[in-house]
N, C-alpha and C positions, 0 to 999 in steps of 0.2 A: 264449840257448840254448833250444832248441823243444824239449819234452818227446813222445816216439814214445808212442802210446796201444797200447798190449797191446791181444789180440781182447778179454781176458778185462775191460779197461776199456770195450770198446765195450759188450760183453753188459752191464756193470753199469749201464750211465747210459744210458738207453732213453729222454731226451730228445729230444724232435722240436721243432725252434725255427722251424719254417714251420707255417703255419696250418691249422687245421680248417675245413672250410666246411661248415657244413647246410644244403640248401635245402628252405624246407616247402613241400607244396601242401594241399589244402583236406584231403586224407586224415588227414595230421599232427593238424592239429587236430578230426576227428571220430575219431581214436584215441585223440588225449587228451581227449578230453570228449563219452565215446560218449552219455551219457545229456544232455546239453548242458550249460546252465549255471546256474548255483548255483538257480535257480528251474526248472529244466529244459525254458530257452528252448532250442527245437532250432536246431542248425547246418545248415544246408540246406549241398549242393553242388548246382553249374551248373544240372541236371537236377531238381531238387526247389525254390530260388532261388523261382520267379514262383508255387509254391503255396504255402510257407511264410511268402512275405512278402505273401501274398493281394493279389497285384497285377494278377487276374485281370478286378475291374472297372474299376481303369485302361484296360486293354487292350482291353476291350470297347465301352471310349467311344469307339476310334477307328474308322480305317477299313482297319485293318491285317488282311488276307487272308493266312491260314495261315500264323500267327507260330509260330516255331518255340519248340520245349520248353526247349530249352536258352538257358539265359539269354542265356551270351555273345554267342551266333547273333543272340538280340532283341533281343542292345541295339545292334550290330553293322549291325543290318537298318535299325533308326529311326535312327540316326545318318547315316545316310547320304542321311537324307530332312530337309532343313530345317523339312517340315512340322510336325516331332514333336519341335519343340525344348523346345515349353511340359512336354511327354511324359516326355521326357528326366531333364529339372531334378527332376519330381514322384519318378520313378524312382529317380532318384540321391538323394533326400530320405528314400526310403522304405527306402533299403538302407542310409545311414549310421544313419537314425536305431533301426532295428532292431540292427544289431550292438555300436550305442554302449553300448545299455541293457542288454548281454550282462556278467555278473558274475563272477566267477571262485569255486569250489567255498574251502572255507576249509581244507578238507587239502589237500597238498602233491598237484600231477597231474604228466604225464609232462612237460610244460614246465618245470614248477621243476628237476624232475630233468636237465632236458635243459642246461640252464644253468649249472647247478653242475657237469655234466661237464664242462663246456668252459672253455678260459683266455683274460684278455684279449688276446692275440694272435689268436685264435678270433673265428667270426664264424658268427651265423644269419642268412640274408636266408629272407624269406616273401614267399610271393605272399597271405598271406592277409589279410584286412581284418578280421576280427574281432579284440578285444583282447585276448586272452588270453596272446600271447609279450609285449607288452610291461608288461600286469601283474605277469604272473610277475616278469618280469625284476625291475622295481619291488619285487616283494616279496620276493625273491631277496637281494637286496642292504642293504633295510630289517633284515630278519627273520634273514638266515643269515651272509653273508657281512662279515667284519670290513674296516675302512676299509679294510688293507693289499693287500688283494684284488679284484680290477675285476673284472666280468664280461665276456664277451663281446660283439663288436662287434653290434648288431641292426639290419638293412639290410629297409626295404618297400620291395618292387619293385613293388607296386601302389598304393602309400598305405596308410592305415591309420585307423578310426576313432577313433582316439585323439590321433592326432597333427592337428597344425597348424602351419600355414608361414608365413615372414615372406618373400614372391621378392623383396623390397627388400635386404634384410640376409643373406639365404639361411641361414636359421636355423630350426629347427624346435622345438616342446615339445610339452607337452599343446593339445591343442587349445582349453582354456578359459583359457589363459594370453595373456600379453603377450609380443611378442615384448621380450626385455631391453636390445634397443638401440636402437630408435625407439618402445618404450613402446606401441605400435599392438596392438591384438586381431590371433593369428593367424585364418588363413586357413584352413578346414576343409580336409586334401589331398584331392587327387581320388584316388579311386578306379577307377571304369571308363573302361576305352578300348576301342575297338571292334576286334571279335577279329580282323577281315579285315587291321589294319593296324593295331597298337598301338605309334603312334609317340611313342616315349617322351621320344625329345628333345624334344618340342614342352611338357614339363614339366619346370622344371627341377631342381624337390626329385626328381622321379624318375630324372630324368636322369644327376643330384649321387649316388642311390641305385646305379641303373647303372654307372654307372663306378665306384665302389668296389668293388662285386662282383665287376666285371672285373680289377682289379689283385690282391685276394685269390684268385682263382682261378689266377691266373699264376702264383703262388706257393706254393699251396695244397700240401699234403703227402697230404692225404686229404679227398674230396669224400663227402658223404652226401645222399641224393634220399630224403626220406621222405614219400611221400603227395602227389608230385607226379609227373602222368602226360607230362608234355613232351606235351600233343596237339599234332595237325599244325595247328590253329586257331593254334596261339599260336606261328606260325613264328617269329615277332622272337625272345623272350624264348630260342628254345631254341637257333637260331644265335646269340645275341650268346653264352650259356653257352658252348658249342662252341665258338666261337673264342676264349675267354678260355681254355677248358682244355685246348686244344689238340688236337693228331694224337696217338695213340699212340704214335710211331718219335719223338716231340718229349719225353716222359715219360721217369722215369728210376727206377721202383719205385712211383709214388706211386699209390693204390688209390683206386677208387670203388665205394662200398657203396651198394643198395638197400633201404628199406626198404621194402616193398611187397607187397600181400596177391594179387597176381598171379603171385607166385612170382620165382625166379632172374631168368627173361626174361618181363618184362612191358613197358608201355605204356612205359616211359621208354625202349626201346633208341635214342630219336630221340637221345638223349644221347651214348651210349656209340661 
């Protein structure tokens, strides 16, 4: 025999058993760590990138005419020239090894807090490389939360300097770790892909990243976009979102919230 729920049982049990989704972009984390990090290494976004990581006399070794400001544009431009592969590599050496050395403040910032709101049905994917969601998370869990309590699902859609990968076993950890089923050193993830065409499939921990995202969004009860501008650069990343969250007339109540210092309608309406 089925028990009839009264309104007045629905008002009282304000449980939601579909998932939360946050998606961060580089904003998220110079909101939570305006003054940077525990030593106040600064966080650079796209636009500030090639002066904060002073990779200006890389660039002047080459023979690269009117390289654009913004990073993604530059890495984007030499990727596409086999010339600039030695380029490349030095590149991508200088941006993991700068965000690795990035340390988390010792009081609690908006990441910690952002984690203990959420449950593990719940899920943050970042686009961001720096380590700070998944220290938190780490300390999150060390520090506050009791065994019986899991945190939130954490998905990089770009890699992550902290992490490292096994594509043997498809296994990930810290990236100074062993993978624990072939005992092998992981594999540093990648980070950059070239904004014109960032074809994710051709990585499979990101790939492995991607599609999870995609199944959680199908499902999702309530999306959040905080400090991520959906540019028209990063066409992949913002149709694969779109199509996992669907048409509007496909929805049935479930909300997407903005966080964003552009106001109601800003840069993300590629989203909406």
């Amino acid at each position: 025999m089925e028990l009839e729920l009264t309104v007045a049982d629905e008002v009282q049990d304000a449980s939601m058993g579909r998932p939360h989704v946050v998606v961060l972009g580089a904003g998220a984390s110079l909101a939570a760590f305006p003054s940077g990090d525990s030593n106040g290494r600064r966080l650079p976004l796209m636009d500030s990138l090639i002066d904060v990581l002073r990779l200006g006399p890389l660039l002047q070794a080459t023979d690269i005419d009117g390289a654009p400001e913004n990073f993604e544009s530059l890495y984007s431009k030499l990727a596409t020239d086999d010339r600039h592969a030695e380029l490349l590599v030095s590149i991508e050496n200088a941006v993991a090894a700068y965000f690795a050395e990035m340390t988390m403040p010792a009081s609690p910032t908006l990441y910690d807090y952002l984690i203990l709101s959420l449950r593990s049905k719940d899920c943050i994917a970042t686009f961001n490389w720096d380590p700070f969601l998944w220290d938190a998370w780490v300390r999150v869990q060390q520090k506050v939360l009791s065994p019986s309590r899991k945190p939130p699902k954490l998905l990089f859609l770009h890699g992550n300097v902290r992490l490292g990968i096994c594509h043997e076993d498809r296994r990930y950890g810290l990236a100074s770790e062993k993978c624990p089923a072939c005992l092998q050193d992981f594999t540093r993830s990648r980070l950059l892909f070239p904004v014109e065409h960032k074809d994710y499939a051709k990585d499979p921990f990101v790939s492995d990243q991607w599609r999870c995202l995609r199944r959680y969004l199908q499902n999702a009860y309530i999306m959040t976009i905080f400090g991520y501008g959906a540019p028209k650069s990063d066409r992949e990343a913002v149709a694969l979102m779109s199509a996992a969250w669907g048409r509007a007339h496909e929805r049935n109540l479930e909300q997407i919230e903005i966080v964003d210092h552009q106001g109601e309608r800003g840069a993300c309406d590629n989203l909406v």
